[in-house]
C-alpha positions in Angstrom: 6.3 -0.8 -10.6 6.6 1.8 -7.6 4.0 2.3 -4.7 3.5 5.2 -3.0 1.6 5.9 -0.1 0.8 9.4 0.8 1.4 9.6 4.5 -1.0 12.9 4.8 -3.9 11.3 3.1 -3.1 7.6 4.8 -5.9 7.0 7.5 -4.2 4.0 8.8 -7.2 1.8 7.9 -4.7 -1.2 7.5 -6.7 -2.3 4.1 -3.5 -2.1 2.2 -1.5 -4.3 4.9 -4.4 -6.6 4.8 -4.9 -6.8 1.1 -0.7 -7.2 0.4 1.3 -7.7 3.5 4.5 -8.2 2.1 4.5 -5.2 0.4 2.6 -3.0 3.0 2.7 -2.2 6.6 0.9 -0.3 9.1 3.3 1.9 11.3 2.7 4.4 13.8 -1.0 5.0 12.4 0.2 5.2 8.9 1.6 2.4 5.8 4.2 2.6 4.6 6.0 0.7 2.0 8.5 -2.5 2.4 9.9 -3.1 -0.7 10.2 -0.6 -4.0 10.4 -1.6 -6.8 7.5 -4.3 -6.4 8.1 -7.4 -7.1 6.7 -8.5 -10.2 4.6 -11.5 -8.4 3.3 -9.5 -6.0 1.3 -6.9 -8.6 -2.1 -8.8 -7.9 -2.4 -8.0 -4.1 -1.0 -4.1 -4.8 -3.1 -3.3 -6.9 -5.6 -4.8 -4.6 -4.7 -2.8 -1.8 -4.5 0.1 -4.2 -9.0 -0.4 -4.9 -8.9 -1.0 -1.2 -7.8 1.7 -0.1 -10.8 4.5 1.5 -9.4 7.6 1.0 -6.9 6.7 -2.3 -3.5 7.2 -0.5 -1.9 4.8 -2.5 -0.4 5.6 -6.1 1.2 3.4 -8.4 4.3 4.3 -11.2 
């Protein structure tokens, strides 16, 4: 599994970072993310963050 974050939708809530931060981080008012693929244990909290998310920057592959 991928995770992409789509930097001009990305509010920079930090819901993502909260929800998985191993996988996601808040930088310079926008998350980006630390490791592609995902690893397998940490599927849960992505697609956590993905539901979390406020404006739906977040896609999954």
């Amino acid at each position: 599994m991928k995770a992409k974050v789509d930097l001009d939708m990305c509010i920079g809530s930090g819901h993502c970072e909260l929800s998985c931060p191993t996988i996601f981080k808040v930088m310079n008012g926008k998350a980006h993310v630390l490791k592609d693929p995902i690893p397998l244990d940490q599927k849960d909290c992505v697609s956590e963050a993905v539901t979390r998310c406020p404006v739906g920057a977040i896609r999954l592959s």
